[in-house]
C-alpha positions as CSV (number, residue, x, y, z in Angstrom):
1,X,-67.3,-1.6,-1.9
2,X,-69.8,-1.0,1.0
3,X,-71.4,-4.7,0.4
4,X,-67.9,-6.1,1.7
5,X,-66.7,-6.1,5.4
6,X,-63.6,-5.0,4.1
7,X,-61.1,-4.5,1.4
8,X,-58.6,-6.8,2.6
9,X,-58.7,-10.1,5.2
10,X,-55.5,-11.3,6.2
11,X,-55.1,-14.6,8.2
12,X,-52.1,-14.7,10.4
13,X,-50.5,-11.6,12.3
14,X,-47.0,-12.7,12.3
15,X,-44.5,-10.9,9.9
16,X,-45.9,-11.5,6.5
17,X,-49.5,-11.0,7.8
18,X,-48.6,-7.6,9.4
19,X,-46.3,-6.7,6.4
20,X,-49.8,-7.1,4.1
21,X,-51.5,-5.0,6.3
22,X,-49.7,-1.7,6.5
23,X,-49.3,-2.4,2.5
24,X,-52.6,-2.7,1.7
25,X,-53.5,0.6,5.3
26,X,-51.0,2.6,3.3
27,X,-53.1,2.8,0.2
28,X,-56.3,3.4,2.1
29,X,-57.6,-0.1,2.3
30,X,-60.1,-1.7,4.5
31,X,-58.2,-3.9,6.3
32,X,-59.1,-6.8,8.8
33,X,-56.0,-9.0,10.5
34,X,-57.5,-12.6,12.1
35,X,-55.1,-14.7,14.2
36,X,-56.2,-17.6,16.2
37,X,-53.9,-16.9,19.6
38,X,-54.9,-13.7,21.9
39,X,-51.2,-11.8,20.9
40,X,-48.9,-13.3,17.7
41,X,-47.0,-16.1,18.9
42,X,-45.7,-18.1,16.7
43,X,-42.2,-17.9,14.3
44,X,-42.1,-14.1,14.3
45,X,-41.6,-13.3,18.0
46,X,-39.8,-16.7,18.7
47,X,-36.7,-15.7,16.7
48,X,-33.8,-13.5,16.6
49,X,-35.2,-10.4,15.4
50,X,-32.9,-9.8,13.0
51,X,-33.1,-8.2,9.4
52,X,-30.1,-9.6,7.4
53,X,-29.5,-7.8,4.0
54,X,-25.7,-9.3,4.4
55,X,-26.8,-12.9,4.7
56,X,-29.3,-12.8,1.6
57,X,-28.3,-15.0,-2.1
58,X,-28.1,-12.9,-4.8
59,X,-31.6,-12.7,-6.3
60,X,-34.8,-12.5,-5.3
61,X,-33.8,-12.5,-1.5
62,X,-31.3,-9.8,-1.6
63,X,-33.6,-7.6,-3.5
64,X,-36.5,-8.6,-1.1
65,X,-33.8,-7.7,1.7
66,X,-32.9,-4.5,0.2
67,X,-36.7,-3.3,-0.2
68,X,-37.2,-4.7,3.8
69,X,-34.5,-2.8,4.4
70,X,-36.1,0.5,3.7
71,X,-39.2,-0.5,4.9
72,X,-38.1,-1.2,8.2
73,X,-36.8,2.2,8.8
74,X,-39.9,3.5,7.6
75,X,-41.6,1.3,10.0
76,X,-39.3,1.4,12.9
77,X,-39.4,5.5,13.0
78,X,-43.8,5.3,12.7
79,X,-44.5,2.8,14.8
80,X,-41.8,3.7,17.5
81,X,-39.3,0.6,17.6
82,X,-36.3,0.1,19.1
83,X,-34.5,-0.7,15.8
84,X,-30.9,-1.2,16.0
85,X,-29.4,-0.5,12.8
86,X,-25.7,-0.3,13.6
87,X,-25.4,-3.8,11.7
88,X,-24.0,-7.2,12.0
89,X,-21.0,-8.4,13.3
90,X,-20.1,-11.9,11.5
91,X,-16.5,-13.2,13.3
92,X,-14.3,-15.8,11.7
93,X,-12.8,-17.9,14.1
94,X,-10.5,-20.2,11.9
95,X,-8.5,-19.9,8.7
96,X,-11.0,-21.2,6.3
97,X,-13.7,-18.5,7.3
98,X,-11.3,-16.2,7.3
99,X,-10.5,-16.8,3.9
100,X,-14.1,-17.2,3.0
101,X,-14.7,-13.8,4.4
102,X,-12.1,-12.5,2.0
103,X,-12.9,-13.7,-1.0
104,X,-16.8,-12.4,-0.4
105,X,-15.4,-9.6,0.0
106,X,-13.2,-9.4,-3.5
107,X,-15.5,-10.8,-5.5
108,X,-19.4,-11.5,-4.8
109,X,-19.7,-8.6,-2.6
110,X,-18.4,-6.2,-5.3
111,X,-20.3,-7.4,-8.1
112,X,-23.5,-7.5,-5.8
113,X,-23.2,-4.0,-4.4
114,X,-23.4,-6.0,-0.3
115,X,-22.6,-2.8,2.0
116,X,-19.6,-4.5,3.7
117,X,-16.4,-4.1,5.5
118,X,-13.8,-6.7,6.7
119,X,-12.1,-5.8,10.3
120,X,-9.0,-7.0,11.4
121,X,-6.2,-5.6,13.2
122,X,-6.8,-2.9,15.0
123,X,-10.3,-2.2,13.9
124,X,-11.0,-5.6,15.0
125,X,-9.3,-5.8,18.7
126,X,-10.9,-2.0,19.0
127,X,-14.4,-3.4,19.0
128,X,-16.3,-3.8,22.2
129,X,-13.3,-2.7,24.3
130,X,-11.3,-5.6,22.6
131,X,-14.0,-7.9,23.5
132,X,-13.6,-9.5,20.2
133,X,-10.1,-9.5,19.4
134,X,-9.6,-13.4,19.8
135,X,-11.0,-13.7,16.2
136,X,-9.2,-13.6,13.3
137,X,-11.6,-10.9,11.4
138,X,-15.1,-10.0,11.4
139,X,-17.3,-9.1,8.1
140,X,-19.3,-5.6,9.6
141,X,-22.9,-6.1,7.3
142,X,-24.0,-2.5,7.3
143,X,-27.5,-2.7,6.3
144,X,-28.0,-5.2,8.8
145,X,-31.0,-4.2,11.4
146,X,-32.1,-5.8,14.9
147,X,-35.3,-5.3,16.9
148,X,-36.7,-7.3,20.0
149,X,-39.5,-9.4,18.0
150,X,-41.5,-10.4,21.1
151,X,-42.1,-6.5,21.9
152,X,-42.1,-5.1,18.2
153,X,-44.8,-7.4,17.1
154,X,-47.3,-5.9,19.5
155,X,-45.4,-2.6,19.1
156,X,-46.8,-2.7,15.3
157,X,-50.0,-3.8,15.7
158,X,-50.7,-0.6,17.8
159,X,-49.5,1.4,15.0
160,X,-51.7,-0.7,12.5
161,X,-55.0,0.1,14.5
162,X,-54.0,3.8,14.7
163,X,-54.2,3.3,10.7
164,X,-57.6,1.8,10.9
165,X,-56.6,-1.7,10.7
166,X,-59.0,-4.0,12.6
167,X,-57.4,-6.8,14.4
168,X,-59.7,-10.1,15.5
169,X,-57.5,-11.7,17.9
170,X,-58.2,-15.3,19.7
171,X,-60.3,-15.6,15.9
172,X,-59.9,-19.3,14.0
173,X,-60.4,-18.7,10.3
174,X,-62.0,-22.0,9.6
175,X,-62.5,-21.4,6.0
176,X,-61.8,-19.5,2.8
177,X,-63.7,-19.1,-0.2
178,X,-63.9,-16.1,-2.9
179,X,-65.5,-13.2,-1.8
180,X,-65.9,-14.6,2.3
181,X,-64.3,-16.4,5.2
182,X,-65.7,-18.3,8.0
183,X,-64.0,-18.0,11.2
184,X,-65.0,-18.9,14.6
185,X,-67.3,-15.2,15.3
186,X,-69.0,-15.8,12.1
187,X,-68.8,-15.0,8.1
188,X,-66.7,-12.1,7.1
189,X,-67.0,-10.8,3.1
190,X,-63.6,-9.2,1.4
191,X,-63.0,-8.2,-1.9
192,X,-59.2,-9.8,-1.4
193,X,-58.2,-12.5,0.8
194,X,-54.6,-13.3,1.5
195,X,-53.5,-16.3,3.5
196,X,-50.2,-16.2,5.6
197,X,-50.5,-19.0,8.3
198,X,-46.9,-19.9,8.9
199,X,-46.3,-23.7,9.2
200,X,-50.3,-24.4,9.3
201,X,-50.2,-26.8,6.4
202,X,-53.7,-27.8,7.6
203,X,-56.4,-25.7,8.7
204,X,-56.9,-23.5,5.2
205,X,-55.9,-24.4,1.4
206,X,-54.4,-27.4,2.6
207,X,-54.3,-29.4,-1.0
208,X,-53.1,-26.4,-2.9
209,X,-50.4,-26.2,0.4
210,X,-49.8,-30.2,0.3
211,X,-48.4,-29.8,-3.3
212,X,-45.6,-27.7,-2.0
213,X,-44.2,-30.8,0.0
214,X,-43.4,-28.0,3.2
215,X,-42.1,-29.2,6.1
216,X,-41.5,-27.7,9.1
217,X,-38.3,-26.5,11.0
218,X,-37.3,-26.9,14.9
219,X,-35.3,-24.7,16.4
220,X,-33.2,-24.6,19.7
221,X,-33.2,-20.9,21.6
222,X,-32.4,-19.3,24.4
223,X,-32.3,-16.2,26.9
224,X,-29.2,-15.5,28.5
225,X,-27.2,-12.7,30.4
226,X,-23.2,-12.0,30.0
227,X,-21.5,-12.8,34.0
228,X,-19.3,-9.3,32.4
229,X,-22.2,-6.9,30.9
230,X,-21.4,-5.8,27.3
231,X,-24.0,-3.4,25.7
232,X,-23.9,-5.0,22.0
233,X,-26.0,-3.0,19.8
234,X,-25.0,-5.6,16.9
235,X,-26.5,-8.7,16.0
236,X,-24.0,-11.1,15.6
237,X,-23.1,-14.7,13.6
238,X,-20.3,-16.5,13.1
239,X,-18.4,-18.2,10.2
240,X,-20.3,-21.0,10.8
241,X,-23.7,-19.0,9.4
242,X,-21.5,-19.3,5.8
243,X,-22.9,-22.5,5.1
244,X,-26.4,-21.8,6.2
245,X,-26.9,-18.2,4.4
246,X,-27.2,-18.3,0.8
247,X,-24.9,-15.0,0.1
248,X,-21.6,-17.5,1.3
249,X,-22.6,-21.1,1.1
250,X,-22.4,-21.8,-2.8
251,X,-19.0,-19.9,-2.7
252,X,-16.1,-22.5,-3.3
253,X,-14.5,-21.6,-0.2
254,X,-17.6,-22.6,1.9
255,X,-16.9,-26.6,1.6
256,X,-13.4,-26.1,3.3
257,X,-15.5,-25.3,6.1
258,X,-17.8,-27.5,6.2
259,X,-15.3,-30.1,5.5
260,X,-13.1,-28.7,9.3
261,X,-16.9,-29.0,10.9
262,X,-17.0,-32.4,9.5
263,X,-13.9,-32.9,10.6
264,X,-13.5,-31.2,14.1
265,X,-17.0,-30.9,15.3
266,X,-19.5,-32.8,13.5
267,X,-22.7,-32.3,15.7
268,X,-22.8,-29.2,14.6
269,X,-23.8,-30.6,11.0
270,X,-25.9,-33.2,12.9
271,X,-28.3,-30.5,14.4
272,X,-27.9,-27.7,11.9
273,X,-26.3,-25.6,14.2
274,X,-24.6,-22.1,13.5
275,X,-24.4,-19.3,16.3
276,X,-26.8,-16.1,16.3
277,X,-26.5,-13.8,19.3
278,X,-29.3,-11.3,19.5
279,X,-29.4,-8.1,22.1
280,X,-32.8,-7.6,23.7
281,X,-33.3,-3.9,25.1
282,X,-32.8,-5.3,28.3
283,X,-29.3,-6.2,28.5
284,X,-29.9,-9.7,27.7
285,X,-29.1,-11.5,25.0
286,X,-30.8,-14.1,22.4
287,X,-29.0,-17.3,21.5
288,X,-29.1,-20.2,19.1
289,X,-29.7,-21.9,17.0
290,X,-30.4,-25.1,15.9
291,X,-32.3,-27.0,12.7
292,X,-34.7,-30.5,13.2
293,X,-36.5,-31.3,10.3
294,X,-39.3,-33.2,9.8
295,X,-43.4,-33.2,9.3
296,X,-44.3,-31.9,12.7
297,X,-42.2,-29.8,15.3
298,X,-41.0,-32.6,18.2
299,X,-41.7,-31.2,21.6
300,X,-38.5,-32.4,23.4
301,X,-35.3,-30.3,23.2
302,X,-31.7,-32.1,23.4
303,X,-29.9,-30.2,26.4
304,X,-26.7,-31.4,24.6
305,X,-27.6,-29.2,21.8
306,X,-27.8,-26.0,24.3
307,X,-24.6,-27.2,25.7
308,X,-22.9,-26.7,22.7
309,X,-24.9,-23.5,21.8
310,X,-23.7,-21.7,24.5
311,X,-20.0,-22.7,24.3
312,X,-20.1,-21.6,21.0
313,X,-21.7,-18.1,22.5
314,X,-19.2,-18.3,25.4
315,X,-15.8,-18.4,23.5
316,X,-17.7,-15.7,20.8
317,X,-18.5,-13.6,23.6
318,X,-15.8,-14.0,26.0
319,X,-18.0,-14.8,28.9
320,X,-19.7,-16.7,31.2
321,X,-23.5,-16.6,30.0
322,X,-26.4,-17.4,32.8
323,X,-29.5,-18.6,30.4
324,X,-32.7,-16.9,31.7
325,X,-35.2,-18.9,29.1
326,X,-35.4,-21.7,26.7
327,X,-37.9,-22.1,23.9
328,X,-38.5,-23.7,20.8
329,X,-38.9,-21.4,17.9
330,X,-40.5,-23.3,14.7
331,X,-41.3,-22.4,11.0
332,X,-42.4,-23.7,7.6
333,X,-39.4,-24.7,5.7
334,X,-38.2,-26.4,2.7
335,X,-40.7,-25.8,0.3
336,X,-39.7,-25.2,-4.0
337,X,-38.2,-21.8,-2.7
338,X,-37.5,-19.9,0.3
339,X,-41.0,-18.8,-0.1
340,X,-44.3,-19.6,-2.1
341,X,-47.1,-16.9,-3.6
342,X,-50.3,-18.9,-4.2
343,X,-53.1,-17.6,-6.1
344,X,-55.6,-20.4,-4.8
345,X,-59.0,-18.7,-6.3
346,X,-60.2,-15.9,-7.2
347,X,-59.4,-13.2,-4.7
348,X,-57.8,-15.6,-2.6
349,X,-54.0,-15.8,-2.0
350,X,-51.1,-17.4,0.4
351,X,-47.8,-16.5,1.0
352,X,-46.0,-18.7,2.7
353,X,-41.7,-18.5,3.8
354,X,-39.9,-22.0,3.5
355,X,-36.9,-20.5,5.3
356,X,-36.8,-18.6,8.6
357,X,-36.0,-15.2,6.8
358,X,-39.2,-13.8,7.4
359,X,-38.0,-10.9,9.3
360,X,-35.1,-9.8,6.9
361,X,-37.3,-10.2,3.4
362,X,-41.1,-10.4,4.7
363,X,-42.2,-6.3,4.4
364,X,-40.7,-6.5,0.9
365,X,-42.7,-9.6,-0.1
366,X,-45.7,-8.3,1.5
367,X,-45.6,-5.1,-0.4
368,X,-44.5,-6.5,-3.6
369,X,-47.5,-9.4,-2.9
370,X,-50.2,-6.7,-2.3
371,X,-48.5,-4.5,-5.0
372,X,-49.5,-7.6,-7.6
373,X,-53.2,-8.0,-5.7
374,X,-53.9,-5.0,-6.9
375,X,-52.5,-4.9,-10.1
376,X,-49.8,-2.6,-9.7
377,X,-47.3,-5.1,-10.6
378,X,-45.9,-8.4,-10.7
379,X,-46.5,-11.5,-8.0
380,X,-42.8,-11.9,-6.5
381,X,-41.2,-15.3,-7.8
382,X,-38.8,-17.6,-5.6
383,X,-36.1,-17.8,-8.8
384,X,-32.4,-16.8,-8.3
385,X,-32.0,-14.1,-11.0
């Protein structure tokens, strides 16, 4: 062991590379974190922040959800977060998510064991002061957690380096090969080398990465404050996330809704929008989102598209909403699963998401991933059981 620089050399400090880290710090490893940018900033701290058990298909994700689940309140009382964990809120607004909501409730979420209630009535209009009650029902996900992603990032790393991980920020990795990397400060050796660069398709193991056929996802978001403060401690969706999320979309009551979005408001199909509020610690609020596809992130955002976002978060909110920031987030998506596990030689690995989940399944994948490094068990597969 002393001939190695370390046990463990992780490329990437976003969620998967920081989940790998306190996996492999927890059982003693050597650990060494490279990320090219001074601080993490790409799809991890760009995003909602939000840890959806509710939202996950039955499977893999769900049980990867479940496991994150735990994690993160092992994590969030360690490292100090502001976790919210008083769940989600998702609101139907029309008859066919209402009726969606229901039968989730009778049957899927029954067989599957999803920690859920449906509100309506008076447990619905006595939310938020009544804030809410021009919906028709909301779906309370109760496993559901929320954290501000741009200050828990940084918030975790400090608690990694108190564990005697070494972090080499403003670092390129320029190269992998068994036993070694090359990065911009020179040759480092480790016994295990584990690859999670987000939506780089390029820089490292890009022929194994080209077979994957990833592409990467756009995403519309924004920073806002309520004209009428509400202190929301949920994260919140509407029915319109029951197309996006696998845990609804396959149900046959999804396609009534999409067919009333066709219908009634088709842009939102167009640009792959569905409505995710967000609470920051700061009384603000997180807001989006949008879906462009294609080979490379365009730089240009549609102000039409944040138009529409933020009437959708307007009549969900019941207020006037004064935006504070825009910013693209963007992440690998649409690869043969919502995530890959490469073994790409020996000693070398990448895990990679295809979805933008990384937050609600990535400690679970990253501890299941090491867990198999190290052959204490099985590599995680993207299969629906």
């Amino acid at each position: 062991m002393s001939q190695h620089n370390c046990d463990l050399l992780i490329v990437g400090a976003g969620m998967l590379g920081l989940a790998h880290a306190w996996a492999g710090a927890k059982r003693g490893l050597k650990v060494r974190v490279f990320e090219r940018s001074h601080t993490p900033l790409g799809a991890s701290i760009r995003n909602f922040g939000q840890a959806l058990v509710t939202g996950q298909a039955p499977g893999v994700m769900l049980d990867l959800a479940r496991q994150s689940h735990r994690l993160w309140a092992e994590l969030g009382q360690a490292a100090g977060l502001q976790l919210k964990q008083q769940g989600s809120l998702l609101f139907a607004r029309s008859e066919a998510e209402e009726a969606l909501l229901e039968a989730f409730c009778a049957g899927r979420a029954c067989e599957q064991g999803y920690r859920v209630e449906l509100l309506r009535g008076a447990a619905l209009d006595g939310l938020y002061g009544g804030r809410f009650a021009h919906h028709r029902a909301a779906l309370h996900g109760l496993d559901d957690q929320q954290l501000y992603s741009r200050e828990a990032l940084p918030q975790i790393v400090d608690y990694l380096r108190t564990l005697g991980v070494q972090f080499h920020f403003s670092t390129l990795v320029r190269d992998v090969e068994p036993g070694s990397a090359l990065t911009s400060t020179g040759r480092f050796s480790a016994r295990h080398i584990v690859v999670c660069s987000g939506h780089d398709y390029q820089t490292l193991l890009a022929e194994p990465l080209a077979a994957l056929q990833p592409s990467v996802c756009r995403l519309q978001m924004l920073r806002a404050r309520l004209q009428q403060p509400l202190d929301l401690q949920h994260a919140v969706l509407t029915g319109l996330s029951c197309v996006h999320y696998g845990a609804f979309a396959d149900l046959p009551e999804a396609e009534a809704i999409r067919a009333q979005i066709r219908r009634e408001q088709p842009e939102l199909e167009t640009h792959g929008i569905h409505l995710l509020v967000s609470p920051t610690p700061h009384g603000e609020l997180i807001i989006g989102d949008s879906h462009d596809y294609g080979s490379d992130a365009s730089p240009f955002n549609a102000e039409g598209v944040d138009d529409i976002m933020l009437a959708l978060a307007e009549h969900t909110l019941g207020g006037k909403l004064h935006v504070l920031e825009r910013w693209q987030g963007v992440y690998g998506s649409r690869g043969p699963g919502p995530f890959s596990v490469l073994q790409a030689g020996a000693g070398v690995s990448a895990v990679l998401m295809h979805t933008g989940l990384g937050m609600s399944v990535g400690l679970g994948l990253g501890e299941r991933s090491l867990s198999a490094l190290l052959g204490e068990g099985e590599w995680p597969q993207a299969s629906v059981a």
